[in-house]
C-alpha positions, 0 to 999 in steps of 0.5 A: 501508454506503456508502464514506463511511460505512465511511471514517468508521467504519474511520478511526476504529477504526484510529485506536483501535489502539495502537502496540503492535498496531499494530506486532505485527500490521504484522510479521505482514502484512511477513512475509506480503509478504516471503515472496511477494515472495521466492518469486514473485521479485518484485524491483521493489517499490512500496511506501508510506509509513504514516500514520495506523495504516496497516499500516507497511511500514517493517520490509518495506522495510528487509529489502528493501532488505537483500536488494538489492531495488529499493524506490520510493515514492510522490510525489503530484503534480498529482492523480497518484502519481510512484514514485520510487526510494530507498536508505534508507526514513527518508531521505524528504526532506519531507511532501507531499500530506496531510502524508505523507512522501515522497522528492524528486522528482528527475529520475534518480530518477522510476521507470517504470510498467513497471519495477515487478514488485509495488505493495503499496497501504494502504487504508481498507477492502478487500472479498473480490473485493480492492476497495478503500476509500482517502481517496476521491480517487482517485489509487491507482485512476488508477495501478493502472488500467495498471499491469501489475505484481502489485497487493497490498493490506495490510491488519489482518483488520477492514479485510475488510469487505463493500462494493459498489465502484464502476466505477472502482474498480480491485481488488488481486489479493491482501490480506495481513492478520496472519490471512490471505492473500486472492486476489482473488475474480474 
């Protein structure tokens, strides 16, 4: 199935899942993400702010920053993604690129590439090899493709999907679903 073509079809079927489900199988994949972080000791952490029934890290963030983890999220600029670093994941200051919320860009508060030890990237769809199908523009690849931290997908079993990717594509070394866990197939 070509990208477009699978973009259409997975937006559409996420857009079907009730909150409920939603909510019961985004636990699930936090649970999954909390344990790995907590054992690979991973205390930097780069997460994202859920739309459209993306699997919601609200319940991981939370529980993160409990445990005096440092949490940044990303601020869409100029075609590119800023983390930034917050305290409190429901204080994000406005709705940026595509109506997502986002915290304030302020200067202090801009996180280095190299001062993340873990991302955890949504996605439209994801393959075995831990490719990635997102919007199509390219801004999570752009990041990803220095980024030196470990790169880890969330997604809804479904969401495994067989798909070629392209060359500029830029794969996550593993995929938490509700069901399982998948490294990255080299």
């Amino acid at each position: 199935m070509k990208k477009d073509k699978l973009r259409a079809w997975a937006l559409k079927k996420r857009m079907g899942m009730s909150e409920q489900e939603v909510r019961a199988k985004s636990a699930l994949i936090c649970q999954k993400l909390l344990n790995f972080l907590k054992e690979k000791q991973e205390k930097r952490v780069m997460l994202y702010y859920a739309i459209r029934n993306e699997v919601d890290l609200k319940p991981l963030a939370i529980r993160l920053l409990t445990l005096g983890y440092k949490i940044s999220l990303p601020v869409v600029k100029n075609e590119g993604i800023i983390p930034v670093s917050i305290d409190h994941y429901d204080r994000c200051c406005k709705k940026g690129y595509k109506g997502i919320y986002e915290p304030c860009l302020l200067e202090g508060r801009i996180v280095h590439k190299n001062e993340i030890d873990a991302v955890v990237v949504p996605g439209i769809a994801f393959n075995q090899r831990g490719y990635r199908v997102g919007y199509g523009k390219g801004f999570y690849d752009h990041f990803l493709k220095s980024l030196k931290a470990i790169k880890l997908g969330a997604a809804y079993n479904w969401q495994i999907i067989s798909f070629k990717e392209e060359e500029y594509d830029v794969p996550v070394d593993i995929v938490f679903t509700e069901n399982s866990v998948l490294r990255r197939e080299k």
